[in-house]
N, C-alpha and C positions, 0 to 999 in steps of 0.2 A: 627858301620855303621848305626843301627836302630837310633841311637842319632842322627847322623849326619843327616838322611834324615828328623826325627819328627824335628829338629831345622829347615833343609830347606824348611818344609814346614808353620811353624809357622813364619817364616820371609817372605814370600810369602804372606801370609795374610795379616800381616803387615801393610807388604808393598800397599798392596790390599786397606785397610780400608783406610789408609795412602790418598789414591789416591781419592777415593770417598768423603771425607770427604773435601778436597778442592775443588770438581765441583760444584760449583754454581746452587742450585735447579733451573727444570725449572717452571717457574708458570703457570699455565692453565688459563686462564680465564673465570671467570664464566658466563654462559648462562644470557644474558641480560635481567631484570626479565621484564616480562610483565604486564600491569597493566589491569586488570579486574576490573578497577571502571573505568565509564565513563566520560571522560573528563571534561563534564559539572558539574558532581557531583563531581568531583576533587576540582572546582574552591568556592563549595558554603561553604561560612563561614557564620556561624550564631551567631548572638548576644548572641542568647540565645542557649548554646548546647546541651540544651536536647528538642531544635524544631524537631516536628516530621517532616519528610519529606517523599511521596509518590513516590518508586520505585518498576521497574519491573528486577526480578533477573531471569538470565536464568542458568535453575541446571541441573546436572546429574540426569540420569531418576531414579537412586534409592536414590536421595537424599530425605531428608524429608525438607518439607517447616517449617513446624509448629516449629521442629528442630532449623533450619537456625533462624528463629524469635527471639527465644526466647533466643538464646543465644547473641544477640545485644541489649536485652531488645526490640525489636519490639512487631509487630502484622502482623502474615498473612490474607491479605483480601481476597484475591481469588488465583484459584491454577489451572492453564491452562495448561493442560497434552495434549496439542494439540502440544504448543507452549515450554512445558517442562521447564514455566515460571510462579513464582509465582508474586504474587502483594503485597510489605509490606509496613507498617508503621512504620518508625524506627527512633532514634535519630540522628540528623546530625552529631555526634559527633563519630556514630557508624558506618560510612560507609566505612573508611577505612577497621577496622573491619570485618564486614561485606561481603568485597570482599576479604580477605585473609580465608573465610569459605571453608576446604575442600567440594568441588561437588558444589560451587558455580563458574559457569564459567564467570558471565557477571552481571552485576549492571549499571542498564541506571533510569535517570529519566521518571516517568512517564508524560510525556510532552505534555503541549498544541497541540491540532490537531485540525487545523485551515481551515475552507473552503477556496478554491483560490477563491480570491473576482471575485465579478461581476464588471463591467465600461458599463459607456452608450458609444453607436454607434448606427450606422446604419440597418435597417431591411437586411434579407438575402434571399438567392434562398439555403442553403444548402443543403436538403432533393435532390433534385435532381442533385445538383454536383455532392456528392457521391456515387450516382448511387444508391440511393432509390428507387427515381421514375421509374427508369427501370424496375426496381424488384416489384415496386407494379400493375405494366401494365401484371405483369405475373404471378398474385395473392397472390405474395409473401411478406405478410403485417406484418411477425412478429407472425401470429397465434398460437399458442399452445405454445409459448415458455414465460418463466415467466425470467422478470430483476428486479435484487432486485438493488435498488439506498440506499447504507449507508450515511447519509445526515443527514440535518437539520428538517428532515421532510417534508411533504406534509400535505397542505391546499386543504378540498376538493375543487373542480372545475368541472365544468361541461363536459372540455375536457379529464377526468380519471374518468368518473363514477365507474367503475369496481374494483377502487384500494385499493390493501389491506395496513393497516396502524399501523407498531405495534413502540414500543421505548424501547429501553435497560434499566433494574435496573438504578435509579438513574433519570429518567425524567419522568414529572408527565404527560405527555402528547406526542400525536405523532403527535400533529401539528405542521405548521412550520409556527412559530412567526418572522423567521429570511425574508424567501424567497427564499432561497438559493438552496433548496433541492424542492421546487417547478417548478423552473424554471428548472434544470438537470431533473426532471421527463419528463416536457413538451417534452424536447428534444428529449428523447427516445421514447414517446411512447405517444404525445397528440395527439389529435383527436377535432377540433372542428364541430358542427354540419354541417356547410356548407364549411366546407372541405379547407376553407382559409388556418387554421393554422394547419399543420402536424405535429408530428416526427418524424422519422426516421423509427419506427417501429411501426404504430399508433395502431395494433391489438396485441402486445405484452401485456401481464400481466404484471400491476406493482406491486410491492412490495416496500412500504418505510420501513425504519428502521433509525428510529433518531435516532443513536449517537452524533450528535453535538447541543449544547444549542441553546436559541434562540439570541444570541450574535455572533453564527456562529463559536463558539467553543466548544472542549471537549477536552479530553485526552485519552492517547492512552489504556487506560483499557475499554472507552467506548469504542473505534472502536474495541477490539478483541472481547469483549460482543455483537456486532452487529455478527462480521464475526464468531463467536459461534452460532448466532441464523441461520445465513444460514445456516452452518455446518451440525446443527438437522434439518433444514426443508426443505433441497434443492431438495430432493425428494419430500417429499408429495407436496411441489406446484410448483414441474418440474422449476425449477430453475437453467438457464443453465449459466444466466451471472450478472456478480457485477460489478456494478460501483462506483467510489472510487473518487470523486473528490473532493479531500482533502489530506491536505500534513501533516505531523509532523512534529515540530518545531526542533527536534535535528537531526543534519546530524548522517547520520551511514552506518557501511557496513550491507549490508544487510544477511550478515552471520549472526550478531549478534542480529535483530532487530527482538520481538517475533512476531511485524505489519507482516513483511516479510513472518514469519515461519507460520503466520495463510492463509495469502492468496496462501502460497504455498500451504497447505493442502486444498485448496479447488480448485485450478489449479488440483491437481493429482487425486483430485475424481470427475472431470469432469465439472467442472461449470470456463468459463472463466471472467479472469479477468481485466477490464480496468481500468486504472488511471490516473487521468490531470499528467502531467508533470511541473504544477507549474507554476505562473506568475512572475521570478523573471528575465526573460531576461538569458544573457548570462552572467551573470555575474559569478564567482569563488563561488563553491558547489549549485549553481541553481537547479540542481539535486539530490540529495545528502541525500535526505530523503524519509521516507518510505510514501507509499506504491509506489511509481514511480521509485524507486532506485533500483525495483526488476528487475532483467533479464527473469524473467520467464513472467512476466505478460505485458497485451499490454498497454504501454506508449503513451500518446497522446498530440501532440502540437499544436498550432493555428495557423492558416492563417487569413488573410481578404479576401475575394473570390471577394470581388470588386462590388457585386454587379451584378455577370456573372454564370453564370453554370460551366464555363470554366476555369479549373484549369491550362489552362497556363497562364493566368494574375493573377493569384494570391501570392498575398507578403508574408512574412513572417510578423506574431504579431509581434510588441515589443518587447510586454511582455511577450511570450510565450517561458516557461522553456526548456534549453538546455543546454547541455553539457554533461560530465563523473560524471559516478556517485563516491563511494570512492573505488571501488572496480573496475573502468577502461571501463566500460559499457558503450556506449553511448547512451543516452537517447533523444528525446521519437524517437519510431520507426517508427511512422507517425504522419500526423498530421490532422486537420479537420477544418472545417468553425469555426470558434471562434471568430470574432467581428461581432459588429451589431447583433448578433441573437433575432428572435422575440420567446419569449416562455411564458408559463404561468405566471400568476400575484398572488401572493399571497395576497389577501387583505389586506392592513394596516399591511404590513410584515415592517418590516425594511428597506428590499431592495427598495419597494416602495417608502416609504421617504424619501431614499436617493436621486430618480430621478426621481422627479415626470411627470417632461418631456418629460420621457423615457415610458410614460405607453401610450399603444395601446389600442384601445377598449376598454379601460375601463376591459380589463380581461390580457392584456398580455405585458408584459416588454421586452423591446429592452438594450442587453445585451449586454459584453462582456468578455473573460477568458478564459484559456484553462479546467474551468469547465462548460464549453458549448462546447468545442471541444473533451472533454473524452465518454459526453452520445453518439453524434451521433454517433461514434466510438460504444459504449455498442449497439445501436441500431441496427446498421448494422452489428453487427455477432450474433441478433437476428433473423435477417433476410437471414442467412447462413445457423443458425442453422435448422430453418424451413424447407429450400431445401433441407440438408444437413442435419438430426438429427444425423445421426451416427459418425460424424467428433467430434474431441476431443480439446480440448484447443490449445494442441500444432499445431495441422493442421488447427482450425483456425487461429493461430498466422501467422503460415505461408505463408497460404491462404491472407490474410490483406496486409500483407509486400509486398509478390513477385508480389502481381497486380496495388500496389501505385502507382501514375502518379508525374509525375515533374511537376513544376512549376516553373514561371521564377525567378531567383536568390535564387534559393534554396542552401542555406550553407552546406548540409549534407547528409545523405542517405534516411532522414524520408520524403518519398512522400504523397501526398494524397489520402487518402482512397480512394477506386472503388470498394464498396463492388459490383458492377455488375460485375466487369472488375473478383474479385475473383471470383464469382458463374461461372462465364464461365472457368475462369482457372481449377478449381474444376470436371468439365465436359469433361476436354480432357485428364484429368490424372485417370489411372487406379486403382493406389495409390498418395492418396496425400502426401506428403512426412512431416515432422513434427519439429518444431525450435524450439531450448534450446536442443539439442545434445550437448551431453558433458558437462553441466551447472552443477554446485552442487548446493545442496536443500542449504535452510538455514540449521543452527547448530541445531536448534529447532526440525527439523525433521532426524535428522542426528542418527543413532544408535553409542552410544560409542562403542559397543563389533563389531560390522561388519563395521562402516563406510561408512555405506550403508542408501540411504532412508529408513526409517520406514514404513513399511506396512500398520499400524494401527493409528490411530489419536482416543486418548481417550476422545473426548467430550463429549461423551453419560453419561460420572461420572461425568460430573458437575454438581452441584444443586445450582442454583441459589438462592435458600428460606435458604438457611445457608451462606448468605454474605452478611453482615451487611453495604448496602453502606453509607446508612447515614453517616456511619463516617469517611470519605474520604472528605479532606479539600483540598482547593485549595491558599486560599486565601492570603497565607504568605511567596510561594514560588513563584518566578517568575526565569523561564530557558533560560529567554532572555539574 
């Protein structure tokens, strides 16, 4: 019987294996790989394969830069533990490479970052549209508060005596040969003797900081090296707000982009941040790049005010950037006088000869952009911040947004600033309530082990005296 049951059970088997053996595996399919090289550096093919080309990798926080280099045959030029982004120099032939490196999450070009031009128009009344003038009838001029403008630099002028003027590694100077970053000063904070020409904030401190050549370009290593030097000095010269009007040349989400992850860290240690929204109209990805493409920071678009104080005739720009950004945002949250604006002149700048026409007095330029509609925007929550010191980015975001006025034929939710119409909101609330709830930081500030913002931003370990910029070319890659 023991036979008979050990045969029944080895026919049972058998029969078992028998059965499995005919089912047709099922197949899984594998996780769809993801690409951590950036599209743009996807597309670049080189003649020569061992052209070096200048990119910014975003790594894990215990990756090693120097590491990641060397083993593409690069060079790392700088190492931004703010942004948890290093800067290399590396073969074009190495970048596939290069983005298949464990603790390397992200490889973008480091790309042209281009001032949003100026256009000639018409002179303006804006200072008192958006509810400056109100605020300066009740001595609220901007005083004690410092706005640093990251730009083409400033040319002195008699309308900014007080202004301080520094420029990033890499430019031999901190004037501005362009014009660019002269006329965005005026905006926020000129002053001429007999009180013609204002800005928004005309007793605010200014603060320039060139990143952009005298061509009205840089790349986006100069713009984190500006937003590094706020970073270290936003305290000693009380330095509550940045303005940014300037775009980068490659769209991206702004998870990914380290421009994002620097002005986030300067959003959460209390200095807010403004940015043009870009002259490209409505056209497909008009938004789509950094620093405007942020959710956190305050986005700025243009109107033409007609010529009125009165922000119900006023049109929308053109040219003034709108839409989603690539991560579903819609962009800018308001908007501000941006054609015609009268602002400073930078003598024999560029801007000037472009329209000589356009020049007033002999010291001031009739403008247009929504990089004249970001400073008044920078100006008037200079002039919040005064009333208001103890309010914080996100409550003045909030403050901005929920008091914007309509205009006729407005396409969207972004009204016209009233920074009076805020100050008074500001006065009937016990708490002022705070916008970007629920938002995630970029990835730059993202901790891998918690998933949680980072506490700490390690700019204070950069030393600018061990990064060799001279050796940083431009000339042979183009990310158009």
């Amino acid at each position: 019987m023991g036979r008979r049951l050990t045969s029944a059970v080895l026919a049972a088997f058998t029969a078992l294996m028998l059965l499995i053996s005919t089912v047709t595996p099922v197949r899984v399919a594998a996780a769809p790989k993801v690409s951590r090289l950036h599209p743009k550096l996807a597309q670049v093919k080189g003649g020569n394969s061992k052209q070096l080309v200048d990119v910014l990798v975003t790594i894990d926080p215990d990756a090693v830069g120097t590491n990641i280099a060397k083993a593409v045959g690069g060079k790392q030029m700088k190492h931004w533990k703010m942004a948890q982004t290093i800067q290399l120099r590396v073969p074009i032939d190495a970048l596939p490479e290069l983005s298949e490196i464990p603790g390397v999450k992200w490889v973008m070009p480091n790309a042209k970052v281009v001032a949003t031009g100026l256009g000639a128009n018409l002179a303006t009344v804006y200072p008192k549209e958006i509810g400056a003038e109100a605020l300066w009838e009740r001595s609220i001029t901007g005083a004690g508060v410092t706005v640093a403008v990251l730009d083409t630099g400033l040319t002195s002028h008699p309308d900014l005596p007080g202004a301080l003027r520094f420029a990033v590694p890499g430019f031999p100077s901190s004037s501005d040969k362009f014009g660019h970053g002269t006329a965005v000063a005026g905006v926020v904070a000129g002053r001429s003797a007999d009180g013609t020409y204002l800005g928004v904030a005309p007793d605010a401190r200014m603060i320039s900081v060139k990143v952009l050549g005298d061509d009205g370009s840089g790349t986006l290593a100069d713009v984190l090296n500006g937003l590094e030097w706020v970073n270290q000095n936003y305290r000693r010269y009380n330095i509550r707000v940045v303005n940014l009007s300037l775009t980068a040349g490659v769209p991206d989400s702004y998870r990914q982009n380290p421009i994002n992850a620097a002005v986030e860290a300067l959003w959460f240690n209390g200095v807010v941040v403004v940015a043009a929204s870009g002259n490209r109209g409505d056209v497909p990805g008009a938004v789509t790049t950094a620093p405007g493409n942020d959710p956190f920071v305050i986005t700025v678009g243009a109107v033409n005010d007609n010529g009125t104080a009165n922000p119900l005739d006023d049109t929308l720009a053109s040219f003034s950037g709108r839409g989603d950004t690539l991560d579903g945002f819609a962009k800018p949250e308001v908007v501000a006088p941006g054609q015609g604006i009268v602002s400073l002149l930078a003598p024999n700048a560029v801007a000037a000869a472009a329209a000589p026409a356009n020049i007033v007095d002999n010291s001031y330029l009739k403008a247009s952009g929504t990089s004249l509609s970001a400073p008044a925007v920078a100006g008037a929550a200079a002039l919040l911040l005064q009333a208001r010191p103890e309010l914080t980015p996100n409550q003045v975001k909030w403050l901005i947004t929920s008091s914007s006025q309509s205009y006729d034929g407005q396409p969207d939710n972004a009204g016209v600033i009233d920074i009076a119409a805020a100050l008074d909101l500001a006065e009937t609330l016990t708490e002022v309530p705070e916008a970007n709830e629920g938002l995630e930081p970029a990835d730059g500030l993202i901790s891998t082990e918690t998933g949680t913002a980072t506490d700490e931003v390690y700019w204070d370990q950069v030393y600018w005296d061990q990064v060799y910029w001279d050796q940083v070319y431009w000339d042979q890659v183009y990310w158009d």
